[in-house]
C-alpha positions in Angstrom: 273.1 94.6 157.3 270.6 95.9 160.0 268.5 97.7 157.6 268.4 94.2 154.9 267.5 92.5 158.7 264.5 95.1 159.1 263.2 94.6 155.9 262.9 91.6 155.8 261.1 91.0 159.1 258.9 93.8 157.8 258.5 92.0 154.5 258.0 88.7 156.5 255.4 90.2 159.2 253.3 92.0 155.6 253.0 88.5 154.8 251.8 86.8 157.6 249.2 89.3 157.8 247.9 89.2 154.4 247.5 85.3 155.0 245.4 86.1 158.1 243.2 88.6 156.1 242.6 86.2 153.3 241.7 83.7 156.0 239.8 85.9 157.6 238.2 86.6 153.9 237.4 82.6 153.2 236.2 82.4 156.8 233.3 84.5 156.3 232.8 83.4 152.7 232.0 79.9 154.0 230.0 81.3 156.8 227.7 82.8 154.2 227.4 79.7 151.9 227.0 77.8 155.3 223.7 80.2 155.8 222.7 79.7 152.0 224.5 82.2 149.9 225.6 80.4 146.8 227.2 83.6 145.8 229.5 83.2 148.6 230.4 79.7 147.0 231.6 81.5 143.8 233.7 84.3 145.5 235.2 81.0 146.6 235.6 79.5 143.6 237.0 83.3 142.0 239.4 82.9 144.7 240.8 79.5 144.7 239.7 77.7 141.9 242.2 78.2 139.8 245.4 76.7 142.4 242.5 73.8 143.1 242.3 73.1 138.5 245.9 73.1 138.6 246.2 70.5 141.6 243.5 68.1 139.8 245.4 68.7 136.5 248.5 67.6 137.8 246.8 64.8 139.0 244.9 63.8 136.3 246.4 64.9 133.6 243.2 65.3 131.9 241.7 68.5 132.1 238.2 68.0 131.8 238.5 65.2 134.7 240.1 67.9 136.4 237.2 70.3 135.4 235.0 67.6 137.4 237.2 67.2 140.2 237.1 70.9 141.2 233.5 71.1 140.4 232.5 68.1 142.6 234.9 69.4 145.6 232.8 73.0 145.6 229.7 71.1 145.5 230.5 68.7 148.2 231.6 71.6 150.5 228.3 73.5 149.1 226.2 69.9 150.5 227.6 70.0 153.4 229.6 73.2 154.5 229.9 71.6 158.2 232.8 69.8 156.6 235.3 72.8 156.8 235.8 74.2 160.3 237.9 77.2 160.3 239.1 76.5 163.9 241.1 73.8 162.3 243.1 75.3 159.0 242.5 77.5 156.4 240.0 77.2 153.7 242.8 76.9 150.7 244.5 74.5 152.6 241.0 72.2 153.6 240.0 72.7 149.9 243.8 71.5 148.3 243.1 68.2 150.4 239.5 67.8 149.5 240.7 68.2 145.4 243.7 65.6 146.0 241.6 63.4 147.5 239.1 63.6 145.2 241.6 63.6 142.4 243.5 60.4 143.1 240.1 58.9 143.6 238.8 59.5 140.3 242.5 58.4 138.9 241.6 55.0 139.9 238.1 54.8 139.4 238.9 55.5 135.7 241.8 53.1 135.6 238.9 50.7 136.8 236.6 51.5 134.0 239.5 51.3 131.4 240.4 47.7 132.2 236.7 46.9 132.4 236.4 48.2 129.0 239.0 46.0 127.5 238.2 43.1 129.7 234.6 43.1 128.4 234.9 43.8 124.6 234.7 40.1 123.5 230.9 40.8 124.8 229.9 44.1 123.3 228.1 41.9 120.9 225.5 40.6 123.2 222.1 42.2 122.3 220.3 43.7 125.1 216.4 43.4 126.0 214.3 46.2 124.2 212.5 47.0 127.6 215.2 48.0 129.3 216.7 50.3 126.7 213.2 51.9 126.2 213.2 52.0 130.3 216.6 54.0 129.7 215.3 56.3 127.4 212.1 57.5 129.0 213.4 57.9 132.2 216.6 60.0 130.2 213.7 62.1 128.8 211.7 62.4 132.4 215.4 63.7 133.7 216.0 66.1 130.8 212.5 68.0 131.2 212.9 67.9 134.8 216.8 70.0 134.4 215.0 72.1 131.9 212.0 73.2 134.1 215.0 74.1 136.8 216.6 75.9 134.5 214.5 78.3 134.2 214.4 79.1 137.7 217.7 80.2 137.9 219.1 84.0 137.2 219.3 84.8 133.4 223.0 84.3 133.0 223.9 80.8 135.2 221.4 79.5 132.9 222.5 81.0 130.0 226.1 79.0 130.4 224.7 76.3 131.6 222.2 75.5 128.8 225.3 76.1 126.4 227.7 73.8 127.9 225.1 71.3 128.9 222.8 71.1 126.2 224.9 73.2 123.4 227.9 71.0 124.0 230.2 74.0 123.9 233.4 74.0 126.2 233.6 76.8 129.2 235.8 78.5 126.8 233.5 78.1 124.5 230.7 79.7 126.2 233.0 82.4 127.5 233.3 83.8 123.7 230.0 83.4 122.9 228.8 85.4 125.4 231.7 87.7 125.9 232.5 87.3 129.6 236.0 86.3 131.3 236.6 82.3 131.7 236.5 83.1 135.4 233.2 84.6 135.1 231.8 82.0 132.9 233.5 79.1 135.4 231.5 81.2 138.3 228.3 81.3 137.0 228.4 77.3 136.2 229.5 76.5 139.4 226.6 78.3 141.3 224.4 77.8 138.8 224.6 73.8 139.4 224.6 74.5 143.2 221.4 76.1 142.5 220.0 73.8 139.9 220.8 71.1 142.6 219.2 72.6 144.9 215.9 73.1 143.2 216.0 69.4 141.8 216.0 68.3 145.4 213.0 70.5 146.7 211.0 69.0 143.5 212.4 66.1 143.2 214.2 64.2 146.0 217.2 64.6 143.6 219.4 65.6 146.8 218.7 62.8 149.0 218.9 60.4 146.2 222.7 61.8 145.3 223.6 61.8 148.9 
């Protein structure tokens, strides 16, 4: 009985201190992205954006809302990486609240749009004004060159699976057989690829403070 005792307070103490190392892990990982490493913000998303997909799935049921979800939590945290103070809680635990949150609201802002949707069918009918679709599409095309000049400023393969998802229309499945790499990998790449895209759509654009 002594020795089953021992155990498992040496099991039990193995296990609090592999918590503090990963914490201690994620705490400098969000130190770097706070000083602008967006690789740092994919070794986060390698380590924890797989518990945050199944959170937001759970939530929405729908996995490409739950796609979103994630994606928009790493980029907020990438905005704004004040938001997390490791004084206060663990990264995986700030991050898990930051996804539900984010989760539940996009549940109901759907909903919204669903009963809007049915609500306004008897007017689908109603012809709009030829300016303002022709407004629509020029500034669409103004947008579109504008992504695809930032593109190319980014490393060869976060814009290689971004152009395919984005403008190829292919899945993050998709793109991970086409070019042969891990989902993971693939999933990595998009995620700091759009940090960086953002990034450089701000400096040119104003894109950042417009979003924000």
């Amino acid at each position: 009985m002594r020795d089953l005792l021992v155990a498992d307070a040496v099991d039990r103490a193995e296990e609090a201190d592999a918590r503090a190392s990963a914490r201690e892990v994620d705490a400098g990982l969000a130190a770097r992205v706070r000083a602008g490493d967006d690789g740092a913000l994919g070794a986060l998303y390698d380590r924890h954006g797989r518990a945050a997909w199944s959170l937001a799935r759970r939530i929405c049921i729908d996995e490409q809302l739950a796609e979103d979800v994630v994606q928009e939590a790493f980029l907020s945290f990438w905005r704004d990486p004040t938001r997390f103070d490791p004084a206060r809680g663990a990264f995986a635990t700030w991050l898990l609240t930051v996804v539900h949150h984010k989760a539940v609201d996009t549940v109901r802002k759907e909903s919204t749009i669903r009963r809007r949707t049915v609500s306004s069918d008897a007017g689908d009918d109603l012809p709009l004004p030829a300016e303002a679709g022709a407004d629509s599409q020029a500034l669409g095309a103004v947008v579109a060159g504008q992504v695809r000049v930032a593109l190319h400023r980014l490393p060869a393969e976060q814009r290689q699976a971004l152009a395919l998802a984005y403008f190829g229309g292919y899945t993050q499945r998709e793109v991970a057989a086409l070019t042969g790499v891990p989902l993971g990998t693939v999933k990595s790449r998009m995620f700091t690829g759009l940090a960086r895209l953002r990034a450089v759509l701000g400096s040119t654009t104003g894109y950042e403070g417009a979003a924000g």
